[in-house]
GUGUNU-770805 format. One line per 10 residues: number of its first residue (from 0); their letters; for each residue x, y, z of N, C-alpha, C. Coordinates in Angstrom, 2 decimals. Atoms other than C-alpha are relative to their C-alpha. Example, Ala and Ser with C-alpha at 12.3 -4.5 7.8 and 13.67 -1.06 7.14 Angstrom:
% GUGUNU-770805
0	as	0.89 -1.19 0.00 12.30 -4.50 7.80 0.90 1.20 0.00  -0.82 -1.19 -0.06 13.67 -1.06 7.14 -0.77 1.09 0.73
***
This chain:
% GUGUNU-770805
0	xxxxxxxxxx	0.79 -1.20 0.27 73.14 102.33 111.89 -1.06 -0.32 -1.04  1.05 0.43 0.67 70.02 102.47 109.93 -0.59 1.52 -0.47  0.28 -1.53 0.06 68.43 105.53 107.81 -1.78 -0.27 0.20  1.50 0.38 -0.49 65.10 106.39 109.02 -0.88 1.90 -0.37  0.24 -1.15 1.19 63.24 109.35 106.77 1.18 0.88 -0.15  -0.66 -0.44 0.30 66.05 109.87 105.44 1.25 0.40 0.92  -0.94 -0.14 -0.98 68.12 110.17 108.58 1.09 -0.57 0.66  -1.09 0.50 -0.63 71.37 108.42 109.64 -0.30 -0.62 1.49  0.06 -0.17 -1.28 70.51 106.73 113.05 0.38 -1.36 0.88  -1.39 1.26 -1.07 72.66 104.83 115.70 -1.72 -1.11 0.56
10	xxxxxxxxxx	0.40 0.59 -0.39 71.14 101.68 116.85 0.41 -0.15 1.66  -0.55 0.00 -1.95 72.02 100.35 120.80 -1.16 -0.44 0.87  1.02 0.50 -0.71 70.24 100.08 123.54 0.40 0.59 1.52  -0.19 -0.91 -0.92 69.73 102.23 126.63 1.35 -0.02 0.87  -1.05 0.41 -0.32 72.53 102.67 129.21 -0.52 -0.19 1.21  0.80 0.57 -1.16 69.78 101.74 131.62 -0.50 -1.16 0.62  0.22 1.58 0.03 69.92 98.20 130.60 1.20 -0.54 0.68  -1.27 0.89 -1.07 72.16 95.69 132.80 0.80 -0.46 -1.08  -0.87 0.27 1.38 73.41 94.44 129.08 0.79 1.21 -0.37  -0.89 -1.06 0.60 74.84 97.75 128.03 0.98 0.48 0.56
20	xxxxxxxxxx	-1.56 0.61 0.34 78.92 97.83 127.52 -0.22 1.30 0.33  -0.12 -1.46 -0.60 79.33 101.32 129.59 1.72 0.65 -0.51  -1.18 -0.52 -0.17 82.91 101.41 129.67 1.10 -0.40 -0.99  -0.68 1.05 1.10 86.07 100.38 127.00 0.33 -1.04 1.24  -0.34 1.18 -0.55 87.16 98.08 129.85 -1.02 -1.22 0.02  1.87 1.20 0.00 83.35 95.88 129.91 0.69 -0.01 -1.60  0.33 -0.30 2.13 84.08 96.73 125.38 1.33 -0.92 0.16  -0.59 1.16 0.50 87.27 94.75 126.14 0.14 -1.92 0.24  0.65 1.51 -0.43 85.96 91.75 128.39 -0.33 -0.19 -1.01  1.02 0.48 1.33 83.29 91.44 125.50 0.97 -1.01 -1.11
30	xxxxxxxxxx	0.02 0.71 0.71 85.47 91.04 123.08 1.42 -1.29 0.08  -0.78 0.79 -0.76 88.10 88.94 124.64 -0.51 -1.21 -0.15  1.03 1.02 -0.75 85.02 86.60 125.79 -0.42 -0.68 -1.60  0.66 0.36 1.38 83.58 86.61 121.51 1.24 -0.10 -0.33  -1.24 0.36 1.06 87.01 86.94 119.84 0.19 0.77 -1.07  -0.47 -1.24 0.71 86.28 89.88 117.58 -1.45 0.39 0.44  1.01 -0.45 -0.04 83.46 92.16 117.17 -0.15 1.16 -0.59  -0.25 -0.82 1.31 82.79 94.39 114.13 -0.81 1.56 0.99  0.51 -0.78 -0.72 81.63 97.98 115.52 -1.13 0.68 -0.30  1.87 -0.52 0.56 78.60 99.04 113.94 -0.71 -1.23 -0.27
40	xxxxxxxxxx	0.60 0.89 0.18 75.94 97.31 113.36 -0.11 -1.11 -1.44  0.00 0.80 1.59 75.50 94.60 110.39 -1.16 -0.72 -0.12  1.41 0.58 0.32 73.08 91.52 109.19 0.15 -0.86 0.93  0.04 0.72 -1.58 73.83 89.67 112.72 -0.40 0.50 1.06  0.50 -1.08 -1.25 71.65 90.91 115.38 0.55 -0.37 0.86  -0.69 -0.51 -0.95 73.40 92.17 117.79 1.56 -0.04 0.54  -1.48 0.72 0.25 76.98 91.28 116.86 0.57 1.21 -0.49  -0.70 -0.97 0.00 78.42 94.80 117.20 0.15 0.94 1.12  -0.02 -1.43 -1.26 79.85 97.63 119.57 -1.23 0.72 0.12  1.32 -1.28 0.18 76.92 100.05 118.05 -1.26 -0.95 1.29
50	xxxxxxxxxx	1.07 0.47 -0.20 74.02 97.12 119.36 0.22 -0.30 1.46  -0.43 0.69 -1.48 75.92 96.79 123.11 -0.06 1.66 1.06  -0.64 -0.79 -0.97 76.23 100.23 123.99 -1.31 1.48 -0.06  1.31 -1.01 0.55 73.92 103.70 124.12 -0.15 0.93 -0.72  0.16 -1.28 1.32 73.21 105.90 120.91 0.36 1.06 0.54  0.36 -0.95 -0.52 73.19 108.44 123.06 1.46 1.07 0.36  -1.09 -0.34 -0.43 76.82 108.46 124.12 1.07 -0.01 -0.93  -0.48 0.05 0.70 78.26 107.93 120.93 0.18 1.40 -0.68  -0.92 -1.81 1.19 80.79 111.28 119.13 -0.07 0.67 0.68  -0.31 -1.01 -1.33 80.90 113.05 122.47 1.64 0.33 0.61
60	xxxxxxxxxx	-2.10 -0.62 -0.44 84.82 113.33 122.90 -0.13 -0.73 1.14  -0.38 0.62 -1.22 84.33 111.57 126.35 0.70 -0.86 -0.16  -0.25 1.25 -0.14 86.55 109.23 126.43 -0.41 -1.44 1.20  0.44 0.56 -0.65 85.33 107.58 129.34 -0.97 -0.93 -0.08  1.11 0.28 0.35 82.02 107.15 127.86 -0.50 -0.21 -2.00  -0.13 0.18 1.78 82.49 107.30 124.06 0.62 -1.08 -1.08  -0.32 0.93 0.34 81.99 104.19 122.30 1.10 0.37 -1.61  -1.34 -0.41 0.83 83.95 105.84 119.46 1.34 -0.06 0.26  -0.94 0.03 -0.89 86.73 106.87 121.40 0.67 -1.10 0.51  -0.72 1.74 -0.30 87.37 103.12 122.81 0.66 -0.55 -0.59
70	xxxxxxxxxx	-0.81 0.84 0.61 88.65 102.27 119.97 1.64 0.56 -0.38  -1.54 -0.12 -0.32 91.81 104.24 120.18 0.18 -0.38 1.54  -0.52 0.90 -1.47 91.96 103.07 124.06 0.22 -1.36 -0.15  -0.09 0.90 0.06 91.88 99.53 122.73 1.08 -0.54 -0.29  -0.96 0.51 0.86 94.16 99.69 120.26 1.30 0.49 0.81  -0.91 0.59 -0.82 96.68 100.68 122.79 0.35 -0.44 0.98  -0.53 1.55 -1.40 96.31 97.75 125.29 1.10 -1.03 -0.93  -0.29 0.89 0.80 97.87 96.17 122.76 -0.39 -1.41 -0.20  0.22 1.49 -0.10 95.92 92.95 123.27 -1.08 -0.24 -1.18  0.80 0.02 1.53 93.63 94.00 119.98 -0.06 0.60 -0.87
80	xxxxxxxxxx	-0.28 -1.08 1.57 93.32 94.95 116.54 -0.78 0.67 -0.38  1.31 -1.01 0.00 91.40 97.32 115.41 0.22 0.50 -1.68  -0.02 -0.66 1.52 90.86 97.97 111.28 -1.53 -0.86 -0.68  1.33 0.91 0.46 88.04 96.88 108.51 0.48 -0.94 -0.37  -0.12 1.62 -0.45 87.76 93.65 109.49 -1.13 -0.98 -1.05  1.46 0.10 0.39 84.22 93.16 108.36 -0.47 0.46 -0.77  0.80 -0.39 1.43 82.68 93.57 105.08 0.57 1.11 -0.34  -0.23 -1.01 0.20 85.24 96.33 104.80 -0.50 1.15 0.70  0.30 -0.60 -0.76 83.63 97.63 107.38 1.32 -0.02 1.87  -0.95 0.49 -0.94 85.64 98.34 110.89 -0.34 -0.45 1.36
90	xxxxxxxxxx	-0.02 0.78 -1.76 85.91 96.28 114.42 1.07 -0.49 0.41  -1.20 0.66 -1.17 88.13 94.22 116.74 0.12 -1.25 -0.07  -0.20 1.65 -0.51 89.85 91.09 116.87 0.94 0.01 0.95  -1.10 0.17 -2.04 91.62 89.89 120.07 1.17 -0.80 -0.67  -0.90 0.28 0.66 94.96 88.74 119.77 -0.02 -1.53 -0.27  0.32 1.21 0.30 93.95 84.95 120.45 -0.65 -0.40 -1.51  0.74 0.21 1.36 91.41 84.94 117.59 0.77 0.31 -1.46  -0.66 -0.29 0.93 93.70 86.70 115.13 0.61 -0.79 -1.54  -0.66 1.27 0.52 95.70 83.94 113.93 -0.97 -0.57 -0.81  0.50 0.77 0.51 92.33 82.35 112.65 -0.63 0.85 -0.92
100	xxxxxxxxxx	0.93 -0.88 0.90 90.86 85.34 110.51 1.86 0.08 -1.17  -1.20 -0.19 0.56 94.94 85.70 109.39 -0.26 -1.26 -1.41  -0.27 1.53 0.90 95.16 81.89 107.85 -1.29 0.17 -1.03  1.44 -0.07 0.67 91.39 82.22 106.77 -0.06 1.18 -0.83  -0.19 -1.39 0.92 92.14 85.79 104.95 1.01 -0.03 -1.08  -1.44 0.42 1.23 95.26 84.86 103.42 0.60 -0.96 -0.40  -0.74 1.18 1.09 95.09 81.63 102.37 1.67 -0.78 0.68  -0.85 0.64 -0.13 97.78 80.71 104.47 1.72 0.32 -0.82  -1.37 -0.89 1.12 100.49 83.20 101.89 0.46 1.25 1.35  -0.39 -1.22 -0.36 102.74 86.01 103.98 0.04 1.09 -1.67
110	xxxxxxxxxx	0.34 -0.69 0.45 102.48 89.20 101.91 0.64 -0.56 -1.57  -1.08 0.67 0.86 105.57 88.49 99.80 -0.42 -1.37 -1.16  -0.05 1.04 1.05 104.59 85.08 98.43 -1.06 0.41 -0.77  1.48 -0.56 0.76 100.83 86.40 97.72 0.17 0.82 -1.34  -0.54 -0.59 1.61 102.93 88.65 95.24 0.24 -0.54 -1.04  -1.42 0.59 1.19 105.18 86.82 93.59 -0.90 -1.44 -0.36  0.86 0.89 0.69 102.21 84.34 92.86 -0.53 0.63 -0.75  1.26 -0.71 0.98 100.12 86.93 90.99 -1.04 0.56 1.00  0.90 0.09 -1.12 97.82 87.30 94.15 -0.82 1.41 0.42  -0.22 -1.29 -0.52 98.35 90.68 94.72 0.11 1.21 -1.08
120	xxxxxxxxxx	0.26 -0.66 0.82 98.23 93.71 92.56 1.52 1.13 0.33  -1.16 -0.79 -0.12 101.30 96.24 92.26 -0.47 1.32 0.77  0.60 -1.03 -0.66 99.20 98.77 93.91 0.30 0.00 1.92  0.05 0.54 -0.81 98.90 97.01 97.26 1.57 -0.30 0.25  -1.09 -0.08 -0.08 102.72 96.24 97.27 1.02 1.34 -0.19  -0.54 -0.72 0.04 103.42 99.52 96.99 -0.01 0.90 1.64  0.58 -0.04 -1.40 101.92 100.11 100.33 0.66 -0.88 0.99  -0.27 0.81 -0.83 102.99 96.95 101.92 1.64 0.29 -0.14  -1.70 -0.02 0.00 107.22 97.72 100.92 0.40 1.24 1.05  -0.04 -0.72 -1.29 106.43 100.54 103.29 0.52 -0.16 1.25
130	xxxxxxxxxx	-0.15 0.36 -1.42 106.88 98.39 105.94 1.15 -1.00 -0.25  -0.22 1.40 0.14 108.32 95.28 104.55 1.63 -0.26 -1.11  -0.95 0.07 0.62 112.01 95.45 103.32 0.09 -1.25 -1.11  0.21 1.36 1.34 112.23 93.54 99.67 1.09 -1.35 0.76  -0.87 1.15 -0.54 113.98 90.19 100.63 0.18 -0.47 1.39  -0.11 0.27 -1.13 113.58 90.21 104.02 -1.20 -0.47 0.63  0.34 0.42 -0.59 111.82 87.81 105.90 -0.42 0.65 1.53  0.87 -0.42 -1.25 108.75 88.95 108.60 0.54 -0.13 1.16  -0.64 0.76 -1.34 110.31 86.88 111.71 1.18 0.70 -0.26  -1.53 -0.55 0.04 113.87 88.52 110.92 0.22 1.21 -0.25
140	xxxxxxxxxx	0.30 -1.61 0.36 112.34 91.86 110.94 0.92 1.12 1.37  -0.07 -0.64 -0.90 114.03 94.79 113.44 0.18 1.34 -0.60  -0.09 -1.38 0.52 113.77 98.45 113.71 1.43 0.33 -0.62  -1.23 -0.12 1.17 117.53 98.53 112.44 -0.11 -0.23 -1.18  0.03 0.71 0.89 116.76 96.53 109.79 -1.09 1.08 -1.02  1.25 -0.35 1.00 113.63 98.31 108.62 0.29 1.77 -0.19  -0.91 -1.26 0.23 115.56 101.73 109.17 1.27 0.71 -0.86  -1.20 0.28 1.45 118.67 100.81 106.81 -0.82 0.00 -1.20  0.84 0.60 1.11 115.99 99.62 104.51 -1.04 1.13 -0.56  0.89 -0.75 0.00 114.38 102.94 104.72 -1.61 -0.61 -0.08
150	xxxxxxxxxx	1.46 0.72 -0.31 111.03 101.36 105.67 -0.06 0.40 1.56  0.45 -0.34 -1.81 108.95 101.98 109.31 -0.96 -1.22 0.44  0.55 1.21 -0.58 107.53 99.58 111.65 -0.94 1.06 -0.11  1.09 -0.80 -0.18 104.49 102.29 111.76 -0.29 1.22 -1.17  0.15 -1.55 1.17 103.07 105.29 109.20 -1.83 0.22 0.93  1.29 -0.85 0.21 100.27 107.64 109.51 -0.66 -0.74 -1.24  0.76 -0.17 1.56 97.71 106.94 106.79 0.20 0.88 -1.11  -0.22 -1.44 0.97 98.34 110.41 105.35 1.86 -0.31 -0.60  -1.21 0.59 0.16 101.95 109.19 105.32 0.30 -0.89 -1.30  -0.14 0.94 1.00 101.62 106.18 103.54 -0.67 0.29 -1.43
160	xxxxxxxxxx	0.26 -0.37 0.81 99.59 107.83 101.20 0.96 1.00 -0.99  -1.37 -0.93 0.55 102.39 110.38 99.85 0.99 -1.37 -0.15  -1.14 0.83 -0.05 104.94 107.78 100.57 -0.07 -1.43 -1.11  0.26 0.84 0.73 103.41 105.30 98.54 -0.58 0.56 -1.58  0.65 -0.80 1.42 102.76 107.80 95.51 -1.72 -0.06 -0.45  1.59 -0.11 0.21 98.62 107.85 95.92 0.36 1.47 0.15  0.34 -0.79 -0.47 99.37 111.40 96.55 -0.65 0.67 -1.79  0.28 -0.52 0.85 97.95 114.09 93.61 0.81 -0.40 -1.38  -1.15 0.33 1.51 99.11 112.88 89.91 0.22 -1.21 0.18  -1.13 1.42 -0.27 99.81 109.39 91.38 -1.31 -0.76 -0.42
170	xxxxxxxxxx	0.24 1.34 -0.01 98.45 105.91 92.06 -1.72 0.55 0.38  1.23 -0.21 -1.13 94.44 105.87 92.82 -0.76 -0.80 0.44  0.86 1.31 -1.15 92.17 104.03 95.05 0.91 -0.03 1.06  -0.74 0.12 -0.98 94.07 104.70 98.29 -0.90 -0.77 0.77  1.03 0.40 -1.07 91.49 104.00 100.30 -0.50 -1.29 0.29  0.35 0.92 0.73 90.09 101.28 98.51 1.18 -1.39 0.59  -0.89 0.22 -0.46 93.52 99.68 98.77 0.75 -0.15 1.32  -0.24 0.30 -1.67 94.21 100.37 102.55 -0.78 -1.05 0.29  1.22 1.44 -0.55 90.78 98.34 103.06 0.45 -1.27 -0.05  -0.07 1.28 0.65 91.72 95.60 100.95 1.07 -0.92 0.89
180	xxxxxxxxxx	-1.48 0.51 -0.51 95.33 95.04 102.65 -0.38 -0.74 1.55  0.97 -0.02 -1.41 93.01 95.51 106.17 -1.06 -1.10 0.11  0.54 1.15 0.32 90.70 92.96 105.08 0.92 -1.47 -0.04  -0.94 1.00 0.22 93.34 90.14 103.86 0.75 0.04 1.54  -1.24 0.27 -1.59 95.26 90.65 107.79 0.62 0.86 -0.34  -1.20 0.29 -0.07 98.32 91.78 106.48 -0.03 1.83 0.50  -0.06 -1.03 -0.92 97.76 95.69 108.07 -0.89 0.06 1.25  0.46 -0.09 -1.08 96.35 96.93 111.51 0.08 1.27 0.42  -0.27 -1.71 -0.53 95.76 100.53 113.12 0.56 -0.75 1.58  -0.56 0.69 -1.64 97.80 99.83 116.47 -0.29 1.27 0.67
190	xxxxxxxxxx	0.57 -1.36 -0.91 96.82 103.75 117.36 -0.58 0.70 -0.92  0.51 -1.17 0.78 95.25 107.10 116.62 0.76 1.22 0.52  -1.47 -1.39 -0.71 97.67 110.39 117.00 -0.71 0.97 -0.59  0.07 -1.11 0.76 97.03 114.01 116.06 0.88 0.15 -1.04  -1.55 -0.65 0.60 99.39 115.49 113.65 0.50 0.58 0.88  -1.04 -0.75 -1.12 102.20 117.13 114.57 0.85 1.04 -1.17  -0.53 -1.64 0.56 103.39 120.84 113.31 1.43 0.02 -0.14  -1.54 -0.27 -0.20 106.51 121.91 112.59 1.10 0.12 0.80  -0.31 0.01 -1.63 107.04 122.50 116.03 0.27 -1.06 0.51  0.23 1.55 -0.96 106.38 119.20 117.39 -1.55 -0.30 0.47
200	xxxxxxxxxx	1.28 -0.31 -0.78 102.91 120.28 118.24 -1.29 -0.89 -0.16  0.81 1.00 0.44 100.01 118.19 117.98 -1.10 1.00 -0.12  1.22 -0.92 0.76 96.58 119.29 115.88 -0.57 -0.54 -0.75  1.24 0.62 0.70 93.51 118.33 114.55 -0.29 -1.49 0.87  0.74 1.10 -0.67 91.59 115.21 114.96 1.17 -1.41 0.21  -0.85 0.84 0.44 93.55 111.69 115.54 -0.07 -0.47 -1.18  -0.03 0.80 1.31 94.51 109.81 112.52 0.69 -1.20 0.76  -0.34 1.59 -0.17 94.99 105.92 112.34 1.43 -0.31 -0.18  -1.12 0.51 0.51 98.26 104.84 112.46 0.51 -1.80 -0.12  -0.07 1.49 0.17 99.22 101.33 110.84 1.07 -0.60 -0.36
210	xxxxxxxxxx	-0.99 0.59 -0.53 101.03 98.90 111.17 -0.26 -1.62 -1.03  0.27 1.52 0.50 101.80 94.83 109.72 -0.20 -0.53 1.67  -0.25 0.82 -1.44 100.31 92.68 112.98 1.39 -0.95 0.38  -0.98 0.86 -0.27 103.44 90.64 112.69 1.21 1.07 1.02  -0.99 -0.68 -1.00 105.38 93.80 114.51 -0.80 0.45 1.22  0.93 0.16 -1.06 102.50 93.70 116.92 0.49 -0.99 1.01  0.05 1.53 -1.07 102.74 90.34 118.42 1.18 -1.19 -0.62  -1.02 0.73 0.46 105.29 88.90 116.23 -0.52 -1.63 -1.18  0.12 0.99 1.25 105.18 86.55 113.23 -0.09 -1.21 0.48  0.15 1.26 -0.30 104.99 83.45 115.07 -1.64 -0.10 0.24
220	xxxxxxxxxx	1.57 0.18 -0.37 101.50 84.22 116.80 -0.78 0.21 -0.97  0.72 -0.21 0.40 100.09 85.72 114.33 0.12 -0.98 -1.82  0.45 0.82 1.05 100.66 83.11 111.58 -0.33 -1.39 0.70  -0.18 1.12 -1.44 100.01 80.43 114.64 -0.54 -1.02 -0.86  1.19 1.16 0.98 96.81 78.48 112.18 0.17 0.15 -1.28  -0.69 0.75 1.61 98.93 77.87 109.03 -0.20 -1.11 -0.34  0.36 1.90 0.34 98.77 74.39 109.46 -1.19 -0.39 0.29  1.73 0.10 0.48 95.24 74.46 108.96 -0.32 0.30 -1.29  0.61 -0.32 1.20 93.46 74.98 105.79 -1.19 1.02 0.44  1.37 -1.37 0.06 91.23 78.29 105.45 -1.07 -0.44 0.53
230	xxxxxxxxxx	1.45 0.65 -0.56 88.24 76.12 105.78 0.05 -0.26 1.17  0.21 0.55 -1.68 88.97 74.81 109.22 -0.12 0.94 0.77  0.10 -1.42 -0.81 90.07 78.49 110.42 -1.54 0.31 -0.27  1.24 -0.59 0.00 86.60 79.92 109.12 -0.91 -0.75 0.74  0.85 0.94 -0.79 84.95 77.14 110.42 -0.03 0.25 1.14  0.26 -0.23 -1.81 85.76 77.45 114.18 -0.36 1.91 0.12  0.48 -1.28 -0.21 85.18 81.33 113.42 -1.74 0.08 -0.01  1.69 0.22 -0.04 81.66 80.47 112.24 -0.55 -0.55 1.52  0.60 0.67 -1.52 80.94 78.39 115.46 0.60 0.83 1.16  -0.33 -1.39 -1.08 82.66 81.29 117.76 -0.87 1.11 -0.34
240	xxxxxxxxxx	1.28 -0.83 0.14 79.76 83.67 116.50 -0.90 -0.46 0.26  0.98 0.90 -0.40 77.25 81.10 116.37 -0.58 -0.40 1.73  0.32 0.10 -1.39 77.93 80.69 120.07 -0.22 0.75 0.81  0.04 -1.40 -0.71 77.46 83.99 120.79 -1.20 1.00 -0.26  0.89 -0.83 0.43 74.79 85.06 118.55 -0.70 -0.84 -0.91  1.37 1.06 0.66 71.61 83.64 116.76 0.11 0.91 -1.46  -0.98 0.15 1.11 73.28 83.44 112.94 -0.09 -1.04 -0.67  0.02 1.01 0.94 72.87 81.57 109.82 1.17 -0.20 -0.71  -1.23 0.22 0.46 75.56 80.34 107.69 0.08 1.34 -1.03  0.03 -1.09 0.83 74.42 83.12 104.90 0.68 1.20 0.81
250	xxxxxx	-0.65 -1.38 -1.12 75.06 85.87 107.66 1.23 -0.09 0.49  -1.18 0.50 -0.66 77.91 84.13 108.96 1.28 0.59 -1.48  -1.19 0.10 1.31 79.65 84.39 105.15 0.33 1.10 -0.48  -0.12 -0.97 0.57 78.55 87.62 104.31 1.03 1.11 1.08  -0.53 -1.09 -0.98 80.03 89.64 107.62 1.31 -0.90 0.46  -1.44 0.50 0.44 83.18 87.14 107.24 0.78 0.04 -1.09
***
């Protein structure tokens, strides 16, 4: 997006062009084919959902046609992730690619050790025990396990926010904090749900619900490029954009 006197305004490109990503099924070839793909626009021309698809059709509720919308259809094929990925900004990585933004984000640490080095801030672990029973090992994770442990393989945002004491009087920078965790790998929105009433009923808009990718696809895949060093992961990430889009190393560093 770009402001233009003063105005907020979607970039894209007609839906009259043979290039433009009509449907989420073409939005998940794409990124299948690239390996992620941040969803608005950034300082890489044309290395986003916003620059593939048509202004026009974007915040219309269609799902059919609403590049908004796609991204809760994506997130449950389960074959991609969907949080801010990108400069804290949000897009998609496929589950292949994952593994190499994982190693390259975190240094090659699961959540746990990143702590108990200093790495991590008590804020951020207050969030991540949400999910992540103290002492228990990712790979040796099950819903029993994380149910005894009072912990959930899944929360609402609004959830984890109460649950993790950001609520009124508490902890602050929720937000801030979700990003950060979303950035480093170690969360993922795997859907978007309404609430749900006292009843059971569902209401209002969806909200993100998140997740650790390791109860996605499982702790093996998604720590797959451990035995690499950061540099090598970023590296083949740089040359998987590069091959896709006309990109300098500056651009390459800043929207990685």
């Amino acid at each position: 997006m770009e402001v233009i006197n003063g105005v907020w305004c979607m970039e894209g490109i007609s839906s009259r062009s043979k290039d433009c990503v009509k449907s989420s099924g073409r939005l998940l070839e794409v990124i299948e084919e690239v390996g992620f793909l941040p969803l608005f626009s950034n300082n890489i021309k044309g290395f986003s959902v916003e620059n593939m698809t048509d202004p026009s059709r974007w915040w219309t509720g269609d799902s059919d046609k609403d590049p908004w919308e796609w991204r809760i259809v994506l997130t449950r094929t389960g074959n991609i992730a969907y949080g801010k990925f990108f400069g804290g900004r949000a897009g998609f990585i496929s589950r292949k690619w994952f593994p190499y933004f994982a190693n390259y984000r975190r240094s090659g640490y699961d959540f746990d050790a990143l702590y108990d080095d200093g790495k991590a801030g008590y804020r951020e672990k207050l969030l991540m025990d949400l999910f992540v029973p103290a002492g228990t090992d990712m790979w040796d994770v099950n819903v029993k396990t994380l149910e005894s442990k009072g912990c959930s393989s899944e929360l609402y945002t609004f959830e984890m926010k109460e649950k993790g004491g950001f609520g009124k009087g508490g902890e602050k920078n929720f937000e801030g904090i979700l990003t950060k965790l979303q950035m480093q790998t170690y969360l993922v929105a795997k859907d978007f749900r309404p609430r749900l009433n006292k009843k059971g009923e569902e209401y209002g808009w969806p909200v993100a619900v998140m997740t650790p990718p390791e109860y996605l696809w499982g702790y093996k895949q998604v720590t797959g490029r451990y035995k690499e060093t950061p540099e090598e992961s970023f590296a083949k990430i740089a040359d998987q954009i590069r091959k896709h889009f006309d990109a300098d190393e500056k651009a390459v560093k800043k929207i990685i």
